[in-house]
BAKOLTI-295412 format. One line per field, with one value per atom (N, C-alpha, C): x, y, z; residue number from 1. Coordinates in Angstrom, 3 decimals, decimal comma. Layout:
% residues N
xx [X;...]
yy [Y;...]
zz [Z;...]
num [NUM;...]
***
This chain:
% residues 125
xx [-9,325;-8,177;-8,189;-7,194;-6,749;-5,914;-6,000;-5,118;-4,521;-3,456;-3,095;-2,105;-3,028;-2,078;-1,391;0,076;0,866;0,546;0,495;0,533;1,114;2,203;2,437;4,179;4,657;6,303;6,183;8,095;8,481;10,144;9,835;11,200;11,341;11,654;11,212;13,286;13,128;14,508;14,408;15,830;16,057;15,251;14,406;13,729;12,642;11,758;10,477;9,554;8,588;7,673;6,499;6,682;5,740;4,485;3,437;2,392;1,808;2,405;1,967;0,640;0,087;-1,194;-1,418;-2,100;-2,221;-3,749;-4,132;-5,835;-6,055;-6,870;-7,089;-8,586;-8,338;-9,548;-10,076;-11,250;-12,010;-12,445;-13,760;-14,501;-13,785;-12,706;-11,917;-10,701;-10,591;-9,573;-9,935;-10,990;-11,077;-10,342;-10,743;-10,022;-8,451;-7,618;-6,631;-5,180;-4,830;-3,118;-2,237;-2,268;-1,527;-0,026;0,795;2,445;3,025;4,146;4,764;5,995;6,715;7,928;8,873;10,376;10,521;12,483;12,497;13,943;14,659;16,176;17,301;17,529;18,447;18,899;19,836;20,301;21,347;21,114;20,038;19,831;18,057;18,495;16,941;15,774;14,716;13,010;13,148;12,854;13,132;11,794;11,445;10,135;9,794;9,170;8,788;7,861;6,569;5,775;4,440;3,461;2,829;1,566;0,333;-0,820;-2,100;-2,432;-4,153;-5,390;-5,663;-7,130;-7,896;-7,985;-8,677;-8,141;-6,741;-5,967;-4,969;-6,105;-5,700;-4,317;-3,450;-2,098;-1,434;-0,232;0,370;2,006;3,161;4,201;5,546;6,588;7,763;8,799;9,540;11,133;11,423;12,822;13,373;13,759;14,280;14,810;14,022;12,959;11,811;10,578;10,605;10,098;10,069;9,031;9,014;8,862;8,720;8,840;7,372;7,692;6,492;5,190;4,304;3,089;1,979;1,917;0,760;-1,068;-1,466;-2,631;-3,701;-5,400;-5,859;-7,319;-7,821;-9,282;-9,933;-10,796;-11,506;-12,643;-13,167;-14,012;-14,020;-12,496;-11,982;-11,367;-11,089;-10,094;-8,729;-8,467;-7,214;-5,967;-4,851;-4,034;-2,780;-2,065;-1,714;-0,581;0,581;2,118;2,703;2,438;2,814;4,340;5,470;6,227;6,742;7,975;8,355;9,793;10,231;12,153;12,430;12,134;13,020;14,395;14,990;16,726;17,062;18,201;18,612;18,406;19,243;18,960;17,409;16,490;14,785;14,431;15,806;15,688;15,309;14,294;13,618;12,708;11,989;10,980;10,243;8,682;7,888;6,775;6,481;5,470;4,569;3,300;2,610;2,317;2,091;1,117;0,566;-0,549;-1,518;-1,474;-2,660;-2,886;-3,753;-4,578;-5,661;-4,634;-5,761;-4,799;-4,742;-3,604;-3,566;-3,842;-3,862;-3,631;-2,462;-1,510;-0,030;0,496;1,750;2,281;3,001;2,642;3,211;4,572;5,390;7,122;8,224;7,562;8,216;7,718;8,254;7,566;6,479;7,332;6,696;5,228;5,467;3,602;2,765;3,097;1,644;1,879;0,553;0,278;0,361;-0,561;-0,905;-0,001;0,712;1,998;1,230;1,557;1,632;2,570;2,734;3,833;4,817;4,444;5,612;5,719;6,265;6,261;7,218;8,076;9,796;9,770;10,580;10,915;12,311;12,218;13,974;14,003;15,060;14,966;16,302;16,603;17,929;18,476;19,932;20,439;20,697]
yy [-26,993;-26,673;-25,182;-24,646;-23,427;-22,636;-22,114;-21,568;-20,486;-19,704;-18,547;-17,986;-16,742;-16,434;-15,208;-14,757;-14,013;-13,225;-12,070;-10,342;-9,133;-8,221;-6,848;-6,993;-7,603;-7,746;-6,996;-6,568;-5,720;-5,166;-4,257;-3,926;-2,130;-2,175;-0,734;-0,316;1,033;1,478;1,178;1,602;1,942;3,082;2,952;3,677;4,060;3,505;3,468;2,314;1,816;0,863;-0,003;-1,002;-2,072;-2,395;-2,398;-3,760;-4,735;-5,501;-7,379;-7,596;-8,582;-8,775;-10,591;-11,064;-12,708;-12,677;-13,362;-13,517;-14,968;-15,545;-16,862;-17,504;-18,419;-19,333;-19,929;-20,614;-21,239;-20,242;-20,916;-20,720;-20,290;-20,889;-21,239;-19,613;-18,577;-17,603;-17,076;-16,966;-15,596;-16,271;-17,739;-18,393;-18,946;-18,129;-18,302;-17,304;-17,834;-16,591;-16,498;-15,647;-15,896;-14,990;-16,124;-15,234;-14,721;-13,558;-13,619;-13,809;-14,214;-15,344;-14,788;-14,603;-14,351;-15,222;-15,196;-15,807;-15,520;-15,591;-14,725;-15,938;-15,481;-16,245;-17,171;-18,629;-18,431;-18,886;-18,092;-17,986;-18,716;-19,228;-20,380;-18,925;-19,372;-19,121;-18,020;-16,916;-16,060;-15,565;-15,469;-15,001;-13,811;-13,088;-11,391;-10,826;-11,683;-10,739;-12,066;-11,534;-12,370;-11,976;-11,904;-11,617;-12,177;-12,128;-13,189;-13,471;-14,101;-13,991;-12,965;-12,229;-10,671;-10,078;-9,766;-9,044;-8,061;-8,560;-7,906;-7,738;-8,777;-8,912;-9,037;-8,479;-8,782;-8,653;-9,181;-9,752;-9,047;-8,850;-8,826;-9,025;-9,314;-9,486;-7,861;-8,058;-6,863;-6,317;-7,266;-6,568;-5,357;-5,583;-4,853;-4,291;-4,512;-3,585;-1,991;-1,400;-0,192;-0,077;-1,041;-0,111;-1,371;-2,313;-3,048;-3,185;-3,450;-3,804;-4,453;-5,519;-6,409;-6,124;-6,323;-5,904;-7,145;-7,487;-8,035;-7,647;-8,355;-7,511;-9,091;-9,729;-11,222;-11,196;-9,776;-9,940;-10,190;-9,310;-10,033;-11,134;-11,791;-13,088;-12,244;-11,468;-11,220;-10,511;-10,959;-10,179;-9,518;-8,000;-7,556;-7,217;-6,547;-6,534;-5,146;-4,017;-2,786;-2,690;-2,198;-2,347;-1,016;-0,375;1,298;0,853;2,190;2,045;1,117;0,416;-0,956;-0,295;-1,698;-1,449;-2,774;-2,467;-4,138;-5,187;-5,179;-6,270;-7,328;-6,347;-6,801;-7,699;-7,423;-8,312;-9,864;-10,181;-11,555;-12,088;-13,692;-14,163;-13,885;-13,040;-13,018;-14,387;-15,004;-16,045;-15,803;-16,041;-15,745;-17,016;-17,505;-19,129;-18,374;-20,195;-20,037;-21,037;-21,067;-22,415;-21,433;-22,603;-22,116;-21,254;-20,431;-19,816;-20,252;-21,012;-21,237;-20,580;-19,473;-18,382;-18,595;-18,518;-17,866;-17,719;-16,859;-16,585;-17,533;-17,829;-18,323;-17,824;-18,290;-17,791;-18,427;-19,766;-20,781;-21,188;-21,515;-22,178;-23,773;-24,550;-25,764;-25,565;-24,134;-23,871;-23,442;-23,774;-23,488;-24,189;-24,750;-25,446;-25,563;-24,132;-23,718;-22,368;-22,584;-21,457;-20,978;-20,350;-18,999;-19,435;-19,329;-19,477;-18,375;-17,420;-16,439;-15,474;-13,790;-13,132;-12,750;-11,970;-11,751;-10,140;-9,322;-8,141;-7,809;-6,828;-6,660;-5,055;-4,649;-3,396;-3,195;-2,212;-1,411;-0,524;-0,667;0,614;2,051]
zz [-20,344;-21,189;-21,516;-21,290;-21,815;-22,833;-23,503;-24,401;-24,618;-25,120;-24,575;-25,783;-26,042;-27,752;-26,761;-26,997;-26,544;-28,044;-27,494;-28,826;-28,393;-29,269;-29,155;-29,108;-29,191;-29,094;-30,386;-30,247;-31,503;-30,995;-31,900;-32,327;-31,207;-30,446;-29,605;-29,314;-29,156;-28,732;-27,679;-26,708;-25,505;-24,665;-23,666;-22,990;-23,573;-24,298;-24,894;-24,208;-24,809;-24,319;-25,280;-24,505;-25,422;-24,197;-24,980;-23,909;-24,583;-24,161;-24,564;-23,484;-24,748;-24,349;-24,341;-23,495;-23,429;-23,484;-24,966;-24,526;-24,426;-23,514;-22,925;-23,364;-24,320;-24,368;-23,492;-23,234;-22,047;-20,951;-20,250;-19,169;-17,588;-17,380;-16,528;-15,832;-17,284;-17,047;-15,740;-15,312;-14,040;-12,866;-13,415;-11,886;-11,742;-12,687;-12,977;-12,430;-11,731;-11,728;-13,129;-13,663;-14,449;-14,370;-15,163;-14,952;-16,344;-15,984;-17,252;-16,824;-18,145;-18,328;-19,152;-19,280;-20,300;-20,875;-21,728;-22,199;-23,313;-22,655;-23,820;-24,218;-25,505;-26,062;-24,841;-24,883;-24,208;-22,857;-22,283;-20,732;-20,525;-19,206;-18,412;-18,964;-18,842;-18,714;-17,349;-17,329;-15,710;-15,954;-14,155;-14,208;-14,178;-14,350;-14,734;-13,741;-13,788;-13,160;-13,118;-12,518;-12,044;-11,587;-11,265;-11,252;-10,858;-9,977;-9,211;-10,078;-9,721;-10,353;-10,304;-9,351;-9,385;-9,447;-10,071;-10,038;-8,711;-7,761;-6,403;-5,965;-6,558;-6,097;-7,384;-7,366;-8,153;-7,533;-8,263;-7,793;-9,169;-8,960;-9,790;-9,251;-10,808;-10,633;-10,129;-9,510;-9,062;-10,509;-11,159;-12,342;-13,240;-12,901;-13,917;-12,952;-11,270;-10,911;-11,122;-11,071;-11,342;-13,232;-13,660;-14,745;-15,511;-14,944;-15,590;-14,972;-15,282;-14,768;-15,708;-14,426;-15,206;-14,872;-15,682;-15,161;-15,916;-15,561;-16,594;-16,691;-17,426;-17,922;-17,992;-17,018;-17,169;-17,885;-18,076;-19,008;-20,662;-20,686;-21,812;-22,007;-21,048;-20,665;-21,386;-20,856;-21,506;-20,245;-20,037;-19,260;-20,007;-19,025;-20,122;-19,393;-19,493;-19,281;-20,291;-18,973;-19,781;-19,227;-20,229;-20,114;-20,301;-19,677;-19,802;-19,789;-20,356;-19,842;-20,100;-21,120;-21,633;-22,047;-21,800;-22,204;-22,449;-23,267;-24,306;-23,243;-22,298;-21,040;-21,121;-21,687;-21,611;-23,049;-23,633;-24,696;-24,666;-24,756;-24,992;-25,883;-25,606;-25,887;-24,939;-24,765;-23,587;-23,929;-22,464;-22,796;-21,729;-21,425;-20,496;-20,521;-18,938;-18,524;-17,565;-17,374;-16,414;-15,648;-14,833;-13,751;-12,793;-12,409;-11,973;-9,936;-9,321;-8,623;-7,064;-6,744;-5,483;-3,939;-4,379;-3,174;-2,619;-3,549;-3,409;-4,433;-4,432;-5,961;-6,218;-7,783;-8,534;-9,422;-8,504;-9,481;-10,372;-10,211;-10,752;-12,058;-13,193;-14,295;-14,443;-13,654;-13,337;-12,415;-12,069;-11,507;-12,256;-13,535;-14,132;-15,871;-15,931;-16,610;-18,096;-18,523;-19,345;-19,804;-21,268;-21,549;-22,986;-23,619;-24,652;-25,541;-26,860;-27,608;-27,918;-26,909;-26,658;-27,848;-27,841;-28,459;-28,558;-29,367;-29,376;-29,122;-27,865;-27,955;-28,332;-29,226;-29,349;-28,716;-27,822;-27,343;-28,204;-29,168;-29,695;-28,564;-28,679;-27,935;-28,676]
num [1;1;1;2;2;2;3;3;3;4;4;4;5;5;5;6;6;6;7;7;7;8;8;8;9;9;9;10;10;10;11;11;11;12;12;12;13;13;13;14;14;14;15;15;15;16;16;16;17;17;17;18;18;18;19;19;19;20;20;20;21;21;21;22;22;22;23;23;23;24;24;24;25;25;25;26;26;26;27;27;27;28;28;28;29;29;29;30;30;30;31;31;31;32;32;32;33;33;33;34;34;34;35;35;35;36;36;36;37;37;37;38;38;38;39;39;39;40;40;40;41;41;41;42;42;42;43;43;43;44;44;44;45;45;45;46;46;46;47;47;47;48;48;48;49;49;49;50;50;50;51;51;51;52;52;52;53;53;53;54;54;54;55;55;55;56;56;56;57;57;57;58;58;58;59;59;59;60;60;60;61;61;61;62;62;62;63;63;63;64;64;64;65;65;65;66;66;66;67;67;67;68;68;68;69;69;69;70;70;70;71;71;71;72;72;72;73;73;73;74;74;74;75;75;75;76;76;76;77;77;77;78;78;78;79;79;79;80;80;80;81;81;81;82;82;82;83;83;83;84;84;84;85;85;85;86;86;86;87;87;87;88;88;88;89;89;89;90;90;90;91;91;91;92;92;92;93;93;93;94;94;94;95;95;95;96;96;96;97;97;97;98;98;98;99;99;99;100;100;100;101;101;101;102;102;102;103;103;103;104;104;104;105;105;105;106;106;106;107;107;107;108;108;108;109;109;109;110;110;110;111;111;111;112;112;112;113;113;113;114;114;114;115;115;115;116;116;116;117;117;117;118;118;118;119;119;119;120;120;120;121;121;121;122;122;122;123;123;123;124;124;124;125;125;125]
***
């Protein structure tokens, strides 16, 4: 079993930056892909970004290529989601899940198990 506290959302302008952080309870994180997730008011769960167990690979939405990046630290069990050039559009709930890692990316929500209770970003224009 895994657990997963989502931290660092806030209140940021247009073209500034946040990094959200997911730290993961249990033995199990290194062997984990983990994704980030995020949702508007209004609109489905869309996937963000995404990340291996060794970090070796990592994956994004077009929407937020280039400006995001996930990265993680297994010694801390913690993965993290630096974010630049936000703009209202990025306005969400961020949630990070897990599941242990297939050796392929995980882009879908129903692939992974273990979710975050999500953090709220508000970007102002």
């Amino acid at each position: 079993q895994v657990q997963l506290v989502e931290s660092g959302g806030g209140l940021v302008q247009a073209g500034g930056s946040l990094r959200l952080s997911c730290a993961a309870s249990g033995r199990t994180f290194s062997s984990y892909a983990m994704g980030w997730f995020r949702q508007a008011p209004g609109k489905e769960r869309e996937f963000v970004a995404t990340i291996s167990w060794s970090g070796g690979s990592t994956y994004y939405a077009d929407s937020v290529k280039g400006r995001f990046t996930a990265s993680r630290d297994n010694a801390k069990n913690t993965v993290y989601l630096q974010m630049n050039s936000l703009n209202p559009e990025d306005t969400a709930v961020y949630y990070c899940a897990g599941d242990f890692d297939p050796g392929r990316l995980l882009l879908f929500p129903p692939s992974y198990d273990y979710w975050g209770q999500g953090t709220q970003v508000t970007v102002s224009s």
